[in-house]
N, C-alpha and C positions, 0 to 999 in steps of 0.2 A: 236250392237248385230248382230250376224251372226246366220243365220237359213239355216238348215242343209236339205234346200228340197227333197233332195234325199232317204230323214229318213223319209218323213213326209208317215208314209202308217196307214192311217184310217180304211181302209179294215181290214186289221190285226190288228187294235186293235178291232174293233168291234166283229169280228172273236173270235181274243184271251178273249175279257171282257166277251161274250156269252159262252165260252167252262167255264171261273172260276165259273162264276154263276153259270152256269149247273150243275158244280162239287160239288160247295157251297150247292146247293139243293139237288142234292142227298142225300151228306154225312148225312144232318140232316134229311133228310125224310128217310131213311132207318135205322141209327144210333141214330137220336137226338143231335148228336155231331157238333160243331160248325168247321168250319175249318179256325180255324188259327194254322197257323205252329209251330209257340214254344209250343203250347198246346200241339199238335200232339208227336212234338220231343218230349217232356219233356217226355210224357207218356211210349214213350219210351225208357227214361235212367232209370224209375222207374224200380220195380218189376215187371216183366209178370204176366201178368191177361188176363180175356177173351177179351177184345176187342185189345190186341195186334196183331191182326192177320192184321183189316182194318189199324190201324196207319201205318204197315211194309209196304201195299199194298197201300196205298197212297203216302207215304214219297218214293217209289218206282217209283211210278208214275211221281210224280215230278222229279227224275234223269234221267228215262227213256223215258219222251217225246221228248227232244231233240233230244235224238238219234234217235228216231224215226223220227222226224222232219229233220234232217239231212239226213236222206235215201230216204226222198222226194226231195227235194233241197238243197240248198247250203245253210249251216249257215251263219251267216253277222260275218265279223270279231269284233273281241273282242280287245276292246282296253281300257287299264287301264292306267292313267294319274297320276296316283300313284303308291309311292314305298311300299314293302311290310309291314313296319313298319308302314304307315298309314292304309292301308288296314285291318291290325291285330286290329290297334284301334279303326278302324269304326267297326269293326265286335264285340270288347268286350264293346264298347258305345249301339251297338246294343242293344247286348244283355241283359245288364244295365235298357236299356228304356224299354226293354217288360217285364222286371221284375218289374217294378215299373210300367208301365202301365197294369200291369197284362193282357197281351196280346201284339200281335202285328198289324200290321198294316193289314193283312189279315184278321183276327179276328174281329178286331174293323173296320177295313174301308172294307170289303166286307159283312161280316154277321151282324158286327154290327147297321153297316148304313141302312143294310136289312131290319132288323128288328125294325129300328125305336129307336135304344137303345140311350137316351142320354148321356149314361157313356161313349161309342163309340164314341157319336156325342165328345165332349170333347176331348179324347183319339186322333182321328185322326187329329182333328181341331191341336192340342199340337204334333204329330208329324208332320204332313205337316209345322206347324210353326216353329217348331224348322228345321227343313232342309230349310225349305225359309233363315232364320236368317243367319245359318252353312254357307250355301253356297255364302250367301254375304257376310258374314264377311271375307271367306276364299280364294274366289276368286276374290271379288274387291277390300278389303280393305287391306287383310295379302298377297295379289297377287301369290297365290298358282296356 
């Protein structure tokens, strides 16, 4: 196994895991509303209603922090180890899973776990397991 020390920056996750929490609190101390993203999106491919205003000004947020993060310093390069046809399939496996796990991993593994929820504790337990599985079968056994 080869370990990428130059990646290894703890600062920045502790940094980054304190801004989602932050985030995760607000949304429900001011809304009630959980923040996981498929909820979020979903709500907004439905019908507009009155709370479409924060889902647009979240889901906003989320595209435009980078950029804003980019105008501080220099993004890290992006490197996909896959071709598009995989990429398309992990994105509609995704979406699969947070349908049947009625939520996603933001959801259940940051508010979930927040709050103590065992249907979360489950949920994320079942997606970390299944990506442990994925990832071995596909990278040492299928030699992807």
């Amino acid at each position: 196994m080869h370990i990428a020390w130059n990646s290894f920056t703890p600062g920045g996750a502790l940094v980054g895991g304190m801004l989602i929490g932050a985030a995760a609190a607000l949304l429900v101390l001011f809304t009630g509303r959980i923040a996981g993203i498929s909820g979020i999106v979903a709500g907004l491919l439905q019908r507009p209603s009155r709370d479409t205003g924060w889902r647009v000004l979240f889901v906003l947020g989320l595209l435009l922090a980078p950029l804003l993060y980019g105008a501080i310093t220099a993004l890290p390069a992006v490197r996909i180890d896959a071709g598009y046809p995989q990429v398309v399939l992990a994105g509609l496996l995704v979406g699969v899973g947070t349908r049947y796990g009625a939520g996603c991993t933001s959801g259940h593994g940051v508010c979930g776990l927040s709050r103590f929820s065992p249907r979360s504790a489950v949920a994320t337990a079942s997606f970390m397991g299944a990506g442990f599985v994925s990832v071995y079968l596909l990278r040492h056994l299928a030699g992807f």
